[in-house]
C-alpha positions in Angstrom: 57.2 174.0 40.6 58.8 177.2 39.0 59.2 178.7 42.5 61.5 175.8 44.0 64.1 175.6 40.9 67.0 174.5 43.2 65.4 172.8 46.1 64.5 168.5 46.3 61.9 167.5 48.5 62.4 163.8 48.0 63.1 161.6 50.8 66.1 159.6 50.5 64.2 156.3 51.8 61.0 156.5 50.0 61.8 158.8 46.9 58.6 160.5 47.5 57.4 164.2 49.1 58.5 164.3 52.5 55.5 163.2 54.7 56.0 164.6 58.2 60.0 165.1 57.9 62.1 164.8 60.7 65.8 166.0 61.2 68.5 164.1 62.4 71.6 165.5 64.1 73.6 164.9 61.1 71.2 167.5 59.1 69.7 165.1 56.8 66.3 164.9 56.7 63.6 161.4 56.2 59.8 161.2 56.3 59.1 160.2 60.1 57.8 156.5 59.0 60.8 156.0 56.6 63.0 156.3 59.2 61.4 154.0 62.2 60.9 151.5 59.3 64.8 151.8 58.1 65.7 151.3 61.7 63.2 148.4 62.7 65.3 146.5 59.7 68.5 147.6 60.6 68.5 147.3 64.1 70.7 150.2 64.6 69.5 153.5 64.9 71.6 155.3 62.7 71.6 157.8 59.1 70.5 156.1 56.0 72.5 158.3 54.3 76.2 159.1 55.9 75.5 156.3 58.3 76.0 158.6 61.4 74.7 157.0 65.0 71.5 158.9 66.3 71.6 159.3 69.9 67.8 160.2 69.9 65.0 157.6 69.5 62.5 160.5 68.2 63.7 163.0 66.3 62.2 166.5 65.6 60.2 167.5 63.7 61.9 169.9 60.5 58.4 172.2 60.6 60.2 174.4 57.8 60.9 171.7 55.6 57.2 170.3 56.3 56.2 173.8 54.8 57.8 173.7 51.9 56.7 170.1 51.3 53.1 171.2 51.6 53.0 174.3 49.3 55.1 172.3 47.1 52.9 169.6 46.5 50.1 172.3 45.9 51.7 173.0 43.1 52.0 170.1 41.3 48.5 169.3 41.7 47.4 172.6 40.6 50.3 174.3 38.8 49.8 171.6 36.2 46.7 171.2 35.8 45.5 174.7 34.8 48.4 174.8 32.7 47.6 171.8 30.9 44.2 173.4 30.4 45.0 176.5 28.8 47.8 174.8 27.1 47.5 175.3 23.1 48.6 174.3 19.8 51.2 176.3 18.8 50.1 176.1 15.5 46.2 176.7 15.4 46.0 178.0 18.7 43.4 175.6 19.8 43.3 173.5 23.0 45.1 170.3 23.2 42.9 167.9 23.5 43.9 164.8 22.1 47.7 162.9 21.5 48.7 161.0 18.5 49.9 157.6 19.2 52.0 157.8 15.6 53.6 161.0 16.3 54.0 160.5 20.4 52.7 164.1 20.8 49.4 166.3 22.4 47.4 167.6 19.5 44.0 169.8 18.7 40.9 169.1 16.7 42.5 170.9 14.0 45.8 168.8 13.8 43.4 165.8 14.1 41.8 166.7 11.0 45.1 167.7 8.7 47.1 166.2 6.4 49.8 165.6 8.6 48.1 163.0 10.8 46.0 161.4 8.1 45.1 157.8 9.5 46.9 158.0 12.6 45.4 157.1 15.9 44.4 159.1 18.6 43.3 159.2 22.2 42.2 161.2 24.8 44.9 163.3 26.5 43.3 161.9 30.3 43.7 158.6 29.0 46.8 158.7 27.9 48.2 160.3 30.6 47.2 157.6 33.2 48.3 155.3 31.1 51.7 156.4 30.6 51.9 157.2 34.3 51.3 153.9 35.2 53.9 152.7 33.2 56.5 155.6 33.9 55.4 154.0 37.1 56.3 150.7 36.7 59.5 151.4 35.3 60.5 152.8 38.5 59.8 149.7 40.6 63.2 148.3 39.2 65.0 151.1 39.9 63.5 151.4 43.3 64.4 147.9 44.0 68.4 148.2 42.7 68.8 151.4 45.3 67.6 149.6 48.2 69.5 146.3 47.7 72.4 148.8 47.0 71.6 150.8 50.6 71.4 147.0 51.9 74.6 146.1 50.3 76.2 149.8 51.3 75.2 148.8 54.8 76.8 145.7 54.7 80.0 146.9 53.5 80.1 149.5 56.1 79.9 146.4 58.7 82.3 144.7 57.1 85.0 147.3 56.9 84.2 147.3 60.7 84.8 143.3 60.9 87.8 144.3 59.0 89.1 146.6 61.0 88.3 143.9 64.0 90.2 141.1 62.2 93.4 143.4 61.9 93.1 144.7 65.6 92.4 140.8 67.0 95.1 139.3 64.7 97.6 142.1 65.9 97.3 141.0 69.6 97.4 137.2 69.2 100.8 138.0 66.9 102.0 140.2 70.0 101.1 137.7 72.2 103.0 135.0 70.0 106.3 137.2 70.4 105.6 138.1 74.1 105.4 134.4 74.5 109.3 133.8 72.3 110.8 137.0 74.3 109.6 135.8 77.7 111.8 132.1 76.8 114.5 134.4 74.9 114.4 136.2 77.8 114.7 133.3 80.6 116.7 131.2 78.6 119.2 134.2 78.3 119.0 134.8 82.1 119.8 131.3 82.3 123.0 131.1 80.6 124.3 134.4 82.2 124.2 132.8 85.5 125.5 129.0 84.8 128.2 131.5 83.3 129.0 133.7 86.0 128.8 130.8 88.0 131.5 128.9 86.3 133.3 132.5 86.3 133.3 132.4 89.9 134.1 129.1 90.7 136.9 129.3 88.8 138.5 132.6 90.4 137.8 130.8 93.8 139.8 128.2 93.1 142.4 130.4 91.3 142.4 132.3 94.7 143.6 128.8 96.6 145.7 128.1 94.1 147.5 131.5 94.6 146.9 131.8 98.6 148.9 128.4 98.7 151.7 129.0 96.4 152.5 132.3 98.3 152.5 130.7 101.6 155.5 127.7 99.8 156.7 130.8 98.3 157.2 133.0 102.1 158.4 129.4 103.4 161.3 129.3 100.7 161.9 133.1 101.1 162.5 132.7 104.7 164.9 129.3 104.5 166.7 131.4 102.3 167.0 134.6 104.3 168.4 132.8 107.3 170.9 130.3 105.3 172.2 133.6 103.8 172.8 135.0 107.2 174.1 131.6 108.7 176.8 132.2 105.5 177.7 135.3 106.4 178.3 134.4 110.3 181.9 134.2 111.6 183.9 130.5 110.5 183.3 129.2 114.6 179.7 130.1 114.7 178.4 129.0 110.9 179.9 125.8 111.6 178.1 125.6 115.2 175.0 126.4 112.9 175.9 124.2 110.3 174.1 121.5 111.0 170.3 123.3 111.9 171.4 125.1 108.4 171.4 122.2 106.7 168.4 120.4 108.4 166.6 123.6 107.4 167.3 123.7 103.5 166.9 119.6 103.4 163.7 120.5 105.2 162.1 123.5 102.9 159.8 122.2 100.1 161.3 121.1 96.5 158.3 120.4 94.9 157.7 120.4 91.2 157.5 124.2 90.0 153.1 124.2 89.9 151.6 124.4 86.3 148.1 125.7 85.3 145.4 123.0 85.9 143.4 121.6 82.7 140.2 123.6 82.3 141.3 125.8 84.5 139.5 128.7 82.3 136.0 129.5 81.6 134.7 127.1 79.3 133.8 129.7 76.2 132.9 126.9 74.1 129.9 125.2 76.3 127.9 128.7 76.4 128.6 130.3 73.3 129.0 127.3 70.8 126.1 126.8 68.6 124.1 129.1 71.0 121.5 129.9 68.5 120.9 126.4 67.6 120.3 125.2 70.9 118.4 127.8 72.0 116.2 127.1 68.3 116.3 123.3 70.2 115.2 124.2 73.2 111.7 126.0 71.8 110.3 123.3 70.4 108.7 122.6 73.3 107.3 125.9 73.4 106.5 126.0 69.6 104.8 123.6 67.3 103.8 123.0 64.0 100.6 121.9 62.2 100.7 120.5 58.4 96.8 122.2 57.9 95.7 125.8 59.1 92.2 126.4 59.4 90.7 129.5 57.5 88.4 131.2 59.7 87.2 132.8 57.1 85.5 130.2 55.7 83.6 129.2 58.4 80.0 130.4 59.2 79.0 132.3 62.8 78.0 129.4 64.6 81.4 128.1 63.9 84.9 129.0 66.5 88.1 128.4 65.0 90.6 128.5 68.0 93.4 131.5 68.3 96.0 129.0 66.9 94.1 128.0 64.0 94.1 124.0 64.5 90.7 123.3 66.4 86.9 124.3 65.9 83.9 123.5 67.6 80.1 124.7 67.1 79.4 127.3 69.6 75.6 126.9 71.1 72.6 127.6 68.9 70.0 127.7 71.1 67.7 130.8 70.2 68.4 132.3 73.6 72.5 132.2 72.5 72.3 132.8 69.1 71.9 136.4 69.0 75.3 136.9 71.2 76.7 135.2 68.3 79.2 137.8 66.3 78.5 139.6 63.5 80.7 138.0 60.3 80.5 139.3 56.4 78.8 137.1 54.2 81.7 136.5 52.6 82.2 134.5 49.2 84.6 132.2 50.7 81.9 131.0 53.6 79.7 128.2 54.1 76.4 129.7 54.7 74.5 126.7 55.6 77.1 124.5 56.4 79.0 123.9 60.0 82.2 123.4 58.0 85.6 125.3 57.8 88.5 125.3 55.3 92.2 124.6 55.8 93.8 128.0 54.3 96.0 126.3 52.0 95.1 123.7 48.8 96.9 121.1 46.8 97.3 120.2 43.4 99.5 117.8 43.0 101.9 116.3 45.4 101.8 114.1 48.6 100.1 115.3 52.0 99.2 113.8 55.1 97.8 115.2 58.7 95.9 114.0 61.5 92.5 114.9 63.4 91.7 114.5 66.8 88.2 113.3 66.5 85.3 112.6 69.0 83.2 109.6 70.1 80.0 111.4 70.2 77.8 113.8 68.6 78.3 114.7 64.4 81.4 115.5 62.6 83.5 114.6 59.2 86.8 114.8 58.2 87.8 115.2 54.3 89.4 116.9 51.7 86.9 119.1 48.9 87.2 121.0 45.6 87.8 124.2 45.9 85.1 125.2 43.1 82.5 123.3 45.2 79.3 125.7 45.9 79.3 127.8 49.5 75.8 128.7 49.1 73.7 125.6 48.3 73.5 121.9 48.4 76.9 120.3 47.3 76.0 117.3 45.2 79.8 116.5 44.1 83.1 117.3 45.1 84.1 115.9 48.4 85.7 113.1 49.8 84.8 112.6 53.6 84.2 110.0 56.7 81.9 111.5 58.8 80.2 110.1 62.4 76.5 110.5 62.7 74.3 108.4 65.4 77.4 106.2 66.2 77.7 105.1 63.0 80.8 105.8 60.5 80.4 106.5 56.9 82.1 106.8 53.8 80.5 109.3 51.6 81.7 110.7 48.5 78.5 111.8 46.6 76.9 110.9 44.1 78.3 107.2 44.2 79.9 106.5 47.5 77.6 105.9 50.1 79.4 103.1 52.4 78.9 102.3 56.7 81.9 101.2 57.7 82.2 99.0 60.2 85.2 99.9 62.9 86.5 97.2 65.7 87.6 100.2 67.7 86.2 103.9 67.2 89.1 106.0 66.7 90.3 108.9 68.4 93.1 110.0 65.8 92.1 109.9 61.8 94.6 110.1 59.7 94.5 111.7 56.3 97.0 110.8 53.0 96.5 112.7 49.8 98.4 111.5 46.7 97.0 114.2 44.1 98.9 112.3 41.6 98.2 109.2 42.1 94.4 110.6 42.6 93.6 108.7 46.5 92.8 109.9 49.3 93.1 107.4 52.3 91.8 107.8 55.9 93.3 105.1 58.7 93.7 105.1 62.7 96.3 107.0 63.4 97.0 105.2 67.1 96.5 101.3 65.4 97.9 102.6 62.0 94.7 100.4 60.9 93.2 101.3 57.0 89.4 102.9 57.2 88.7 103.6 53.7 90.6 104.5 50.4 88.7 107.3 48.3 90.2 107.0 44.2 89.1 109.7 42.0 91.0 111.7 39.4 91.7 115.2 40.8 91.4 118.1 38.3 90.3 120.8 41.2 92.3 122.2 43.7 91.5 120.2 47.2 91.2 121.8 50.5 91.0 119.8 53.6 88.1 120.2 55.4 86.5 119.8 58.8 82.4 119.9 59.6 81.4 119.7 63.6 78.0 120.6 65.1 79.3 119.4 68.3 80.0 122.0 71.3 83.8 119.9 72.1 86.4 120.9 69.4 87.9 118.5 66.8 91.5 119.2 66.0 94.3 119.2 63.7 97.6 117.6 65.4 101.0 118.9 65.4 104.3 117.1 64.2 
């Protein structure tokens, strides 16, 4: 042991002596069964230390480290040993042969004997060496046991800063899409408005142009009775008065009309295109936007659960065993329903009035309802929710532990409609279409309530937009 001061020749899995070690490409080295077993659990063939992919399905073998492993555990099975027998009492000089249980430490016959360790007991050093190995041993187990549920948890956290970094990446498009989707009608609408304007523009200088093309053709007419009348006055006394008469027949005959005047709305009408533009344009996109009273938190639901890009509709993806390992990889999250096909809306009340509506399904399982948010995420809720739910064609109002109610429907509804008075402490579900009353739920509130939706069925349920 002396001769490796600086050196460890622990495994990082196992703790213990490197048993045929093997290298990774990442320089850190595992016994060769430590690592197949690490990636058999993991699934991933990568470094249980720095997490590093191995491209290589058998690593080498680290022969020098093997070596050292080897003439270090020769060592500690003889080094010790012949120490521990010529070890002696620093005081008499004799052999250590025995330990005092009183005093915790190896003593001789001699020390045995003295005054110091009158009445005390003793056993055999052996025996109390295996003894306290075994417990040394013991004491281990625990700590064994934290750093592997720690390299489980590390593990996990490493996947779920990857999910992370997923979420941000996925969220990013869909909000780029959202904006592609409002430039594209910005960008139409705009295109719209230039040309109904530039029409107008050009209507209106065409008939500008007419107006203009026919007051200079009265004008010329005018210009040229004039011209001649002025030369018919200038003629001689004999021949203006043998033109008189054509003179005057001419000037009776040119136009005398009204002097023209602008028409009305003659100009561009500013006021249609540019008044309240960003209004109507804000009017015009509610048919391309739309808004829902309760967002889903994906985040709450478990893997076999899709919440839809816009956050209104879920529905239970296939869990067949041949589908269910193409199912993605999701953190086990505090805010999830493990066990539970059920998912969140992202926001809860405390006090105030709510209502929204759910587009339900004739068939298979699914419940609509509002729940505390304290309610357990990891085992069986017993209290704390308020729900109708359809199950073998049969509705029921269940509000454990003392609701239990089949309700009995003249038409199955396709629209349920929720109202939460937190105040008042109700929570009533109706047909939305018939406006007919299903069931009233009256509790006093003193949680937080989230609404709730829970589907095992493969078509989506969904929240509806106002």
């Amino acid at each position: 042991m002396a001769s490796f001061p600086d050196m460890d020749f622990s495994c990082p899995v196992c703790l213990e002596v490197y048993k045929d070690p093997v290298v990774l490409s990442c320089s850190h080295s595992f016994c060769k069964a430590c690592l197949q077993n690490w990636w058999t659990e993991k699934v991933t063939r990568e470094c249980p230390v720095c997490k590093r992919r191995s491209s290589k399905t058998d690593p080498p073998r680290n022969l020098v480290l093997k070596n050292l492993c080897e003439t270090f555990s020769q060592q500690l099975t003889v080094g010790p040993l012949s120490g521990q027998s010529e070890a002696l009492c620093p005081q008499h000089k004799e052999k250590l042969l025995l330990f005092c249980v009183d005093h915790q430490q190896p003593v001789c016959l001699v020390c045995r004997d003295s005054r110091a360790h009158h009445e005390h007991r003793f056993s055999p050093i052996d025996e109390v060496t295996q003894d306290y190995k075994e417990q040394l041993q013991q004491s281990l187990e625990p700590l064994k046991d934290r750093l592997k549920k720690c390299s489980d948890v590390r593990q996990n956290w490493g996947q779920t800063r990857e999910h992370i970094k997923q979420q941000g990446q996925r969220t990013e498009t869909l909000i780029q899409r959202e904006f592609d989707k409002m430039r594209a009608f910005l960008q139409k609408e705009e295109q719209a408005r230039i040309r109904a304007l530039r029409s107008e523009v050009q209507q209106k200088n065409s008939l500008m142009e007419q107006r203009v093309t026919a007051l200079t053709q009265e004008m010329n007419t005018l210009s040229e009775s004039i011209r001649q009348t002025e030369e018919e006055l200038k003629a001689q006394d004999v021949t203006f008065l043998q033109n008189y008469s054509a003179a005057v027949r001419r000037v009776q005959q040119a136009p005398l009309k009204s002097v023209p005047h602008l028409p009305r709305e003659s100009l561009v009408d500013v006021a249609k295109h540019l008044g309240n533009l960003s209004f109507n344009i804000w009017n015009q996109m509610k048919d391309l936007v739309f808004y829902t009273p309760v967002v889903l938190d994906p985040n709450t639901a478990n893997r076999r659960l899709v919440v839809s890009d816009d956050l209104c509709s879920v529905h239970c993806a296939n869990i067949g065993a041949a589908e269910a390992p193409e199912l993605p990889w999701i953190p086990d999250n505090p805010e999830r329903f493990s066990d539970y096909f059920t998912v969140l809306g992202a926001e809860g009340f405390t006090t105030g009035i709510y209502n929204w509506e759910v587009e339900v399904l004739k068939e298979g399982r699914w419940a609509v309802g509002v729940i505390n948010k304290s309610a357990p995420r990891r085992e069986d809720i017993t209290s704390g929710y308020w729900e109708i739910w359809f199950r073998d064609d049969q509705y029921t109002a269940y509000a454990p532990p003392h609701v239990d109610e089949v309700l009995t429907l003249k038409c199955p509804p396709l629209r349920i409609r929720v109202d939460l008075d937190m105040d008042r402490g109700k929570v009533s579900f109706s047909d939305a279409q018939s406006n007919s009353h299903i069931y009233t739920f009256t509790s006093a509130f003193a949680d937080t309530l989230f609404p709730f939706l829970n589907t095992t069925n493969p078509l989506q349920i969904k929240i509806c937009s106002v």
